[in-house]
N, C-alpha and C positions, 0 to 999 in steps of 0.2 A: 504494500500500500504506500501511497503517496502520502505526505503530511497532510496536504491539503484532504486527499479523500479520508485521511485516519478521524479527521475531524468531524466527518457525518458519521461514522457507523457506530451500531448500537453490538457494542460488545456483548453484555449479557446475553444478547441475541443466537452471537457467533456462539460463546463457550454454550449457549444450548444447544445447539447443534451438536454440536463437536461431545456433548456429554449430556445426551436428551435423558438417562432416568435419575440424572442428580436434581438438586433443588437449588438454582443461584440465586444468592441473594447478594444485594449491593451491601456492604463492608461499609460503615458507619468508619471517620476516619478522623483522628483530629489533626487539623489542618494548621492548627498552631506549633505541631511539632513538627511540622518539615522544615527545613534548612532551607529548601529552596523555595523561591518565590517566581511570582507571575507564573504559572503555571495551572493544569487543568488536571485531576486529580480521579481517576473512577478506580475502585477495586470492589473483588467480587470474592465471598469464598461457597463451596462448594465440597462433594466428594463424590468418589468415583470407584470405581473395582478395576484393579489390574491387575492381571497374573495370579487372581483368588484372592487377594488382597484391598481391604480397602483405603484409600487414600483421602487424608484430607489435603485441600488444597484453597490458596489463596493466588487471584489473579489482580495484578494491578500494572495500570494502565497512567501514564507520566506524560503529559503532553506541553513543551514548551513552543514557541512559536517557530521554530524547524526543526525539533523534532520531537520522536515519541519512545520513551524506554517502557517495553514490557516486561515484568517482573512475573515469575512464576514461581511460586513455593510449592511443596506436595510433601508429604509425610503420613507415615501411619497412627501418627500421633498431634492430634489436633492439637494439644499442648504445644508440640514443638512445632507445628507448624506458624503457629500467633506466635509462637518465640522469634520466630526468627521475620515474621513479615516487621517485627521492631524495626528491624535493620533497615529497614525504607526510610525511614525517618532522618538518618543518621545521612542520608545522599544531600550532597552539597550541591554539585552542578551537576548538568547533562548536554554533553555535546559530542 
């Protein structure tokens, strides 16, 4: 995707596709802990079965105005996976 086209699409949309019998839900985020500013912000988490395993996962979506970092977490452990989606927080720049 282009930045320009990254800017219409409806993610939740995609990751239902791509994982139609999980349940996504938009990820409540506080926007006062990021480092970075001017930016557009969507995350999503989620789980899924892989391999007989289930997965929890968090998908987050980083949009500055040229460009967009996708962040994807997964774990079998929804504790570690909110551990470590912390670590978004901690990003300074993106280029």
């Amino acid at each position: 995707y282009g930045i320009q086209e990254n800017q219409n699409i409806d993610f939740s949309e995609n990751l239902k596709k791509e994982y139609p019998s999980s349940k996504i839900k938009e990820k409540k985020l506080d926007l006062n802990k990021f480092k970075i500013k001017n930016v557009k912000i969507n995350a999503y988490d989620y789980s899924f079965n892989e391999n007989g395993a289930k997965l929890y996962a968090i998908s987050c979506y980083i949009f500055s105005e040229e460009n967009l970092l996708i962040v994807n977490f997964y774990s079998t452990s929804k504790k570690e996976t909110e551990k470590m989606f912390k670590n978004i927080y901690s990003i300074e720049k993106i280029n």
